[in-house]
DRENRO-681224 format. One record per residue (C-alpha): residue number from 1; residue in three letters; x, y, z. Coordinates in steps of 0.25 Angstrom, whole numbers, plus 5000, padded with zeros to 4 digits. Example, Ala and Ser with C-alpha at 12.3 -4.5 7.8 and 13.67 -1.06 7.14 Angstrom:
# residues 2
+-------+------+------+------+------+
| nuvex | bafi |    u |    v |    w |
+-------+------+------+------+------+
|     1 |  ala | 5049 | 4982 | 5031 |
|     2 |  ser | 5055 | 4996 | 5029 |
+-------+------+------+------+------+
***
This chain:
# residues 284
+-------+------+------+------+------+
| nuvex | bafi |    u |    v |    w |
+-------+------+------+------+------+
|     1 |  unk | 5269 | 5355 | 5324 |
|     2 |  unk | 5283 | 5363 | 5320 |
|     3 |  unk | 5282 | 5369 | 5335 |
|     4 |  unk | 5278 | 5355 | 5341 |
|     5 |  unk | 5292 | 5347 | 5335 |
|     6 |  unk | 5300 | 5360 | 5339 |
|     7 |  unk | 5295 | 5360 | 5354 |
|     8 |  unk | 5300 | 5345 | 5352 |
|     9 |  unk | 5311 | 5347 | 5348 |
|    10 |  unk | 5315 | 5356 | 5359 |
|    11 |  unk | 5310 | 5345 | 5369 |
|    12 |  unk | 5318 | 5335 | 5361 |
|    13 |  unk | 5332 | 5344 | 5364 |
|    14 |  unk | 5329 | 5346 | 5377 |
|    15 |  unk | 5329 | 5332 | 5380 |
|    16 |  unk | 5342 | 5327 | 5381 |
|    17 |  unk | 5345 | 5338 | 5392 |
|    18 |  unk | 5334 | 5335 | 5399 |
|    19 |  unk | 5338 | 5321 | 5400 |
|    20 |  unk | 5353 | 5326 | 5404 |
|    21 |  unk | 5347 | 5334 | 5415 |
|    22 |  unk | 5334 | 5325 | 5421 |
|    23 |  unk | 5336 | 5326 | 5436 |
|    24 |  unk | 5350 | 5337 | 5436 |
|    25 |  unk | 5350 | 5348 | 5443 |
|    26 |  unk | 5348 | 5362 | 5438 |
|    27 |  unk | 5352 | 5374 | 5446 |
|    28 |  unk | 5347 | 5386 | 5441 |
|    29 |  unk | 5350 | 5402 | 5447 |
|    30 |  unk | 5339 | 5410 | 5444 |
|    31 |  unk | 5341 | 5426 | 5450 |
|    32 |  unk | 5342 | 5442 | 5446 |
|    33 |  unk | 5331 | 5449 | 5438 |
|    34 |  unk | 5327 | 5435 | 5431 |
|    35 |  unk | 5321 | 5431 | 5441 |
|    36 |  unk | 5311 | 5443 | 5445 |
|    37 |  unk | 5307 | 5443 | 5431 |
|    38 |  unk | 5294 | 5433 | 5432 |
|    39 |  unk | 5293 | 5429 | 5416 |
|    40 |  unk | 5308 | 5424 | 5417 |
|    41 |  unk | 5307 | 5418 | 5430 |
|    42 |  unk | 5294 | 5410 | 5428 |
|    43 |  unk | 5301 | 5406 | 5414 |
|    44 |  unk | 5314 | 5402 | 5421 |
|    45 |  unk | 5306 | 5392 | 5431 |
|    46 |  unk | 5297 | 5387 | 5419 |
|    47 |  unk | 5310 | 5384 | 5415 |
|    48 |  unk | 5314 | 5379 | 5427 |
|    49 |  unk | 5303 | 5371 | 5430 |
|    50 |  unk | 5304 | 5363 | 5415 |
|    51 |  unk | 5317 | 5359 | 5421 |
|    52 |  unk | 5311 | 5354 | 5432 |
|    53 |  unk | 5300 | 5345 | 5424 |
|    54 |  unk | 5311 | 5341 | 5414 |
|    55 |  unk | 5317 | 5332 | 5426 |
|    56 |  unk | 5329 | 5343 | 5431 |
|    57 |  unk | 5332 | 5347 | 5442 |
|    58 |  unk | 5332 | 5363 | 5445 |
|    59 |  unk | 5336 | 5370 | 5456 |
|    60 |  unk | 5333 | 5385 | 5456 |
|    61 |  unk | 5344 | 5396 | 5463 |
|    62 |  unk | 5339 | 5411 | 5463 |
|    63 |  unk | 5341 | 5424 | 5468 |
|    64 |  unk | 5336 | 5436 | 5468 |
|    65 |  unk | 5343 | 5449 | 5467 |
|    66 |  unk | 5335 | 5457 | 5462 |
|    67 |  unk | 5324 | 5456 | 5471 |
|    68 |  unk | 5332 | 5458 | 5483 |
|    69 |  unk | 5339 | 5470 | 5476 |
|    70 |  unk | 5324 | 5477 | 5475 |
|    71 |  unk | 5320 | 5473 | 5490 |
|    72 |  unk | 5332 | 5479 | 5495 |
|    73 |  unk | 5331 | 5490 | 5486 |
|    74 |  unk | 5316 | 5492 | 5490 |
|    75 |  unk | 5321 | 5493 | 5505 |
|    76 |  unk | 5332 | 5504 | 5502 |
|    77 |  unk | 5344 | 5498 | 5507 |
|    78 |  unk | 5355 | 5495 | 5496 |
|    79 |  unk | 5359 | 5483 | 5490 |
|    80 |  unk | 5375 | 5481 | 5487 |
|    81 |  unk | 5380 | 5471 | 5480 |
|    82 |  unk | 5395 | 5465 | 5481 |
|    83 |  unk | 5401 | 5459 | 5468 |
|    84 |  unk | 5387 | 5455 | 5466 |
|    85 |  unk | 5383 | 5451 | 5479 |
|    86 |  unk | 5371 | 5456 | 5488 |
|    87 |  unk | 5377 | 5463 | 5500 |
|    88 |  unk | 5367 | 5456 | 5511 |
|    89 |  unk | 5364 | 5461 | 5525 |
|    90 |  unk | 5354 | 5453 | 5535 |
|    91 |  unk | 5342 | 5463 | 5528 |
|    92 |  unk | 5347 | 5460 | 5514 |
|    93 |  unk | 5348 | 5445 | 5519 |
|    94 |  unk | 5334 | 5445 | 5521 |
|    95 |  unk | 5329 | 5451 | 5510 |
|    96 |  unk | 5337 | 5443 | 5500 |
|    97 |  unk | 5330 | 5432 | 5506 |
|    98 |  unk | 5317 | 5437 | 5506 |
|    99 |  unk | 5319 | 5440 | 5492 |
|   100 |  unk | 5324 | 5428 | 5488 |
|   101 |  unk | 5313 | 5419 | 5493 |
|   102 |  unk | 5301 | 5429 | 5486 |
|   103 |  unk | 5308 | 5424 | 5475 |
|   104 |  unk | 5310 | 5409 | 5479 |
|   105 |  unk | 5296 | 5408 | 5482 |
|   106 |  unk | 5293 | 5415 | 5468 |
|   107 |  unk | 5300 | 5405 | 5462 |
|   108 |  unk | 5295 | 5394 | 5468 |
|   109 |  unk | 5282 | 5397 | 5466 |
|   110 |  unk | 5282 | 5399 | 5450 |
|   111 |  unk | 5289 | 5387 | 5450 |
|   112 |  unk | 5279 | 5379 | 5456 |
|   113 |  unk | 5269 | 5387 | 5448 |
|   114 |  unk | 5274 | 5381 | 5436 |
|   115 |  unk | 5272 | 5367 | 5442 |
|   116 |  unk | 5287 | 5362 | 5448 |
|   117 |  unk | 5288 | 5360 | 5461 |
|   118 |  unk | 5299 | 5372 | 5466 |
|   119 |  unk | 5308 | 5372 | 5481 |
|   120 |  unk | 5310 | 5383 | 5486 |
|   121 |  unk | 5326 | 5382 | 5495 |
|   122 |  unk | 5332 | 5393 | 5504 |
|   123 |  unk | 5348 | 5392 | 5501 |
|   124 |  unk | 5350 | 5395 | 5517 |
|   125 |  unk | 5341 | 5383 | 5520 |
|   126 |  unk | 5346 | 5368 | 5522 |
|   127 |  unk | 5360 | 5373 | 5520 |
|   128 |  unk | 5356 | 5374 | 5506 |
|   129 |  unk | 5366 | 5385 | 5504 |
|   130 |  unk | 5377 | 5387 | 5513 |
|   131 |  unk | 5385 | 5399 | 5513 |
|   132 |  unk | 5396 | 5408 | 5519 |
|   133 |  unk | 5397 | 5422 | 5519 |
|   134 |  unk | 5402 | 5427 | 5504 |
|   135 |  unk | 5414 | 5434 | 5505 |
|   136 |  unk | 5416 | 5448 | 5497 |
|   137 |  unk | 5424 | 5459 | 5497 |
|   138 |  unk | 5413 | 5467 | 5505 |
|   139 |  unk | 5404 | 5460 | 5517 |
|   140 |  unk | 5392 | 5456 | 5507 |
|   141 |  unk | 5384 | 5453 | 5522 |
|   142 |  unk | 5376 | 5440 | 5521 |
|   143 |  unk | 5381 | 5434 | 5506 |
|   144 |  unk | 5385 | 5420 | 5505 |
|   145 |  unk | 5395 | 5411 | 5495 |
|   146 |  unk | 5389 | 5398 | 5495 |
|   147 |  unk | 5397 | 5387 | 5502 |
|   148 |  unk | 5387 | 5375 | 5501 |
|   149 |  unk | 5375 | 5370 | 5495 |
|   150 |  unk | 5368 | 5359 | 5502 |
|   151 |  unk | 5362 | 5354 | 5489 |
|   152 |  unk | 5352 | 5341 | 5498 |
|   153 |  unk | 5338 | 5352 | 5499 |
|   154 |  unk | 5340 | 5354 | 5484 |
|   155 |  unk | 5341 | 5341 | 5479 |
|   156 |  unk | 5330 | 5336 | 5487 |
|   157 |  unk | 5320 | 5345 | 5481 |
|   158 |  unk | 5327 | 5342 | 5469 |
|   159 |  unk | 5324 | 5327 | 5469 |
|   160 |  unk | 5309 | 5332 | 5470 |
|   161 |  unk | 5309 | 5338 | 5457 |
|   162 |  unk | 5308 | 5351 | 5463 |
|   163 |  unk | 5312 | 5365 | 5459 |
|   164 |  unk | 5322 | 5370 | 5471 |
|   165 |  unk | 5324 | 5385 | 5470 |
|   166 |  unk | 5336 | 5390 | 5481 |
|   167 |  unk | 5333 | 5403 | 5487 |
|   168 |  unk | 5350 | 5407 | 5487 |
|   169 |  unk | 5350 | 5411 | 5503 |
|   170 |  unk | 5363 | 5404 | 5511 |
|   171 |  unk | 5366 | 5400 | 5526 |
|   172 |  unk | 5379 | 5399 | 5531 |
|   173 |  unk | 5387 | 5392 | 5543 |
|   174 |  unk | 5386 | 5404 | 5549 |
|   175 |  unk | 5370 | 5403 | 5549 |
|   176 |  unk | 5368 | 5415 | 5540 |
|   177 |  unk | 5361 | 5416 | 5527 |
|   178 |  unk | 5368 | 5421 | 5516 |
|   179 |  unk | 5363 | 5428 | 5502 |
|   180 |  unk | 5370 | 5420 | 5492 |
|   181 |  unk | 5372 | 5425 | 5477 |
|   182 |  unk | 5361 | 5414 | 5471 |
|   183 |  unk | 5371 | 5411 | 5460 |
|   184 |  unk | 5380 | 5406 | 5468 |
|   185 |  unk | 5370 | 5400 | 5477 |
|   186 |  unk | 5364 | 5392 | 5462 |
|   187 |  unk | 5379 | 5388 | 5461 |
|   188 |  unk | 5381 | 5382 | 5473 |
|   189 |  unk | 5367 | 5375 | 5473 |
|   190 |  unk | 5371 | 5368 | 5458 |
|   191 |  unk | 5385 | 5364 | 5463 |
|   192 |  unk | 5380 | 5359 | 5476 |
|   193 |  unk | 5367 | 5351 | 5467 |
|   194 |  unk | 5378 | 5347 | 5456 |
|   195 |  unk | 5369 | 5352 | 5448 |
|   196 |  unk | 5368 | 5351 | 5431 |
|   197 |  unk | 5368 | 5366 | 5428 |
|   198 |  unk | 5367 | 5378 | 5437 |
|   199 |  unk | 5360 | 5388 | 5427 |
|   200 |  unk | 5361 | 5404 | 5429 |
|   201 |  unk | 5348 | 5410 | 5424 |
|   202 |  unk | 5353 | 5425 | 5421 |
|   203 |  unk | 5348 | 5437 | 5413 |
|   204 |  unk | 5357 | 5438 | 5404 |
|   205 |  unk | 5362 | 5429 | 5390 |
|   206 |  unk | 5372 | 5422 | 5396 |
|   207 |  unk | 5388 | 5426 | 5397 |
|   208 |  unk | 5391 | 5435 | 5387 |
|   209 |  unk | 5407 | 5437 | 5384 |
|   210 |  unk | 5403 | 5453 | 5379 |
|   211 |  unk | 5388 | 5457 | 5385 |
|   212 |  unk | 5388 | 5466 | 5372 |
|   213 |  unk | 5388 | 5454 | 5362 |
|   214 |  unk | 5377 | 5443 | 5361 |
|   215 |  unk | 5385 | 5435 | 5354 |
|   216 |  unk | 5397 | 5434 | 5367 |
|   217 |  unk | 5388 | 5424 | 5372 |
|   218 |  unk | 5396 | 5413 | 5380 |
|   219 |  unk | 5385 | 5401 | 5379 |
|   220 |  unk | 5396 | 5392 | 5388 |
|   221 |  unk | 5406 | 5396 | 5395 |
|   222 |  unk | 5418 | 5386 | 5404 |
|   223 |  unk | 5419 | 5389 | 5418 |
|   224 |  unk | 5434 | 5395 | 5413 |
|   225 |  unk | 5427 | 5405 | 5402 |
|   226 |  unk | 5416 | 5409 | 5414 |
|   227 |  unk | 5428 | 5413 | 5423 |
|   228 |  unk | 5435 | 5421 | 5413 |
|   229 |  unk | 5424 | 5428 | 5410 |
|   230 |  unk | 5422 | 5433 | 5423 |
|   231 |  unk | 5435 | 5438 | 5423 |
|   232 |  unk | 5435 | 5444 | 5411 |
|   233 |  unk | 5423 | 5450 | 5417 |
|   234 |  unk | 5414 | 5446 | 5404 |
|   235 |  unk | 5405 | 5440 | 5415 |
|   236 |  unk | 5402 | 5452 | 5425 |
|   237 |  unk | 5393 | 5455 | 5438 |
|   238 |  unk | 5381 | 5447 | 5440 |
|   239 |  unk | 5385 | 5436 | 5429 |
|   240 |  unk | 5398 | 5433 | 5440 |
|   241 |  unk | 5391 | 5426 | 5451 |
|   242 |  unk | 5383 | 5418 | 5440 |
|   243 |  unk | 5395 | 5413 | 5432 |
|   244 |  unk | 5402 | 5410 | 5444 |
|   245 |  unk | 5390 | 5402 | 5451 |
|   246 |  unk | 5389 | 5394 | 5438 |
|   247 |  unk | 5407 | 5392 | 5438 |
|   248 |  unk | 5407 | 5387 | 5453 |
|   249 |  unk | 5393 | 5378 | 5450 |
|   250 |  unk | 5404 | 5370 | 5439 |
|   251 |  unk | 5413 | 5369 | 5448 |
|   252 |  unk | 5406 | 5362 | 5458 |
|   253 |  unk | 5398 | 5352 | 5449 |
|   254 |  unk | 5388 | 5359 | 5441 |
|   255 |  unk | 5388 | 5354 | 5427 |
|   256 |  unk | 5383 | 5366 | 5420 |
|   257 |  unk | 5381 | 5381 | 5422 |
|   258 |  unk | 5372 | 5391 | 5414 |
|   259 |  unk | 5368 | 5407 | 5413 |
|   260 |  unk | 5356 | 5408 | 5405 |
|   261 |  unk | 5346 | 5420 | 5403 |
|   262 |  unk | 5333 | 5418 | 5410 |
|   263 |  unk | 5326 | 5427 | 5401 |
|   264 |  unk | 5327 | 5417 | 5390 |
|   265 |  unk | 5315 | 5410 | 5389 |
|   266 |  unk | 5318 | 5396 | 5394 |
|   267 |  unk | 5333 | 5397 | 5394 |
|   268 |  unk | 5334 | 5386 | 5406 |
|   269 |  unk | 5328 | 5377 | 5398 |
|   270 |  unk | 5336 | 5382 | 5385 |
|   271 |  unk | 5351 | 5381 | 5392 |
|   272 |  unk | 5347 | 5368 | 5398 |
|   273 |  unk | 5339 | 5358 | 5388 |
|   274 |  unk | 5344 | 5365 | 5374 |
|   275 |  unk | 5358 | 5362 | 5366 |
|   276 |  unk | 5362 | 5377 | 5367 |
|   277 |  unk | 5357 | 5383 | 5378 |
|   278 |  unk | 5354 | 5398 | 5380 |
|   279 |  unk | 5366 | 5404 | 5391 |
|   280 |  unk | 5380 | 5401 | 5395 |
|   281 |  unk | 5383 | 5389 | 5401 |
|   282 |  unk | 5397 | 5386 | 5411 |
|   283 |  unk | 5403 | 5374 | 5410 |
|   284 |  unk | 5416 | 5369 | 5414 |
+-------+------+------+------+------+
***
């Protein structure tokens, strides 16, 4: 009976969030080793999927790195990256694609496994993503910034009830197709969607202020303190295109942004329907 009131009671604090968010939009980017794991993954969209059933409305933004990395790789030619971008020539191109969609259909797949209905949307399709060719101090080939985000394909599916999960590829006005950095791609999709929270699943705690101490833990962070933390260089490498998708998401609109560890069991649902939460959000 003891275990019956506390599950109960769990239900009973989740409600006034799930009230607050019945019928808002949740972009979530989901990438890197996380998502080749199959026990986080399938938790991650059981997860997902609660949300959907509790009357939200997600919308799902991946990449996949590292399984382009091991194709290539498997292939012989060499990968170079550019402050963390994938240099992409037309053979690259293709393969990011191919990739990309192996794990979109994947995806798609389990989600509908687990009894939700899940869309699958190519970014270069519809003019879902629009892009221009990204601008580096080296040519980085067929990479894109995003420029715009027609957010119409989305919100129709979202109106559905159904799961939309953005394969990250761009055109641009030039015709091309673009690789766009899927962080950048799940902040444009939640500014363009004016969406309630964009949430960046990593594999990590959170922001740490000293990666050697636990208890530097930053559990909130302003747009200002995120800043100077990248210029401090407290947040390095891969944690910079992420924190900077999250601060250009609260400028355009975006209520809330959060980085929380995917290993954690149910830690979407934890950061999003409990008074604490479980990573760092960034706020204005």
């Amino acid at each position: 009976m003891e275990e019956a009131i506390r599950k109960a009671d769990v239900l009973i604090e989740a409600l006034p969030y799930i009230k607050k968010f019945h019928k808002k939009t949740i972009v979530i980017k989901y990438g890197g080793s996380i998502l080749g794991d199959e026990k986080i993954r399938q938790a991650v969209l059981e997860d997902i999927v609660f949300l959907s059933f509790m009357g939200l409305r997600p919308v799902l933004v991946h990449g996949g790195g590292p399984n382009i990395s091991e194709r290539i790789r498997g292939s012989g030619k060499k990968t170079e990256f550019v402050d963390g971008m994938r240099v992409t020539d037309e053979e690259t191109l293709k393969v990011v694609e191919e990739e990309l969609q192996k794990l979109n259909d994947t995806i798609i797949r389990e989600i509908n496994d687990l009894g939700a209905k899940g869309i699958s949307l190519n970014g270069k399709e519809q003019k879902i993503i629009q892009a221009e060719k990204k601008k580096a101090k080296i040519d980085l080939g067929m990479v894109g910034r995003v420029s715009q985000v027609n957010a119409e394909p989305i919100l129709e599916e979202l109106k559905e009830d159904n799961i939309v999960v953005v394969l990250p590829m761009a055109r641009g006005a030039d015709k091309k197709v673009y690789n766009v950095n899927a962080d950048e791609a799940a902040s444009g999709i939640a500014s363009a969607l004016k969406a309630e929270k964009l949430v960046v699943l990593t594999n990590v705690k959170g922001i740490m202020r000293n990666q050697d101490d636990a208890n530097s833990f930053l559990s909130t962070l302003t747009v200002k303190e995120a800043r100077e933390l990248i210029e401090g260089k407290i947040v390095q490498q891969g944690m910079i295109p992420k924190v900077e998708a999250c601060i250009e998401a609260l400028g355009k609109g975006v209520k809330k942004t959060h980085m929380i560890d995917a290993r954690i069991p149910h830690g979407l649902l934890l950061e999003i329907f409990t008074d604490h939460g479980i990573g760092t959000e960034i706020i204005k």
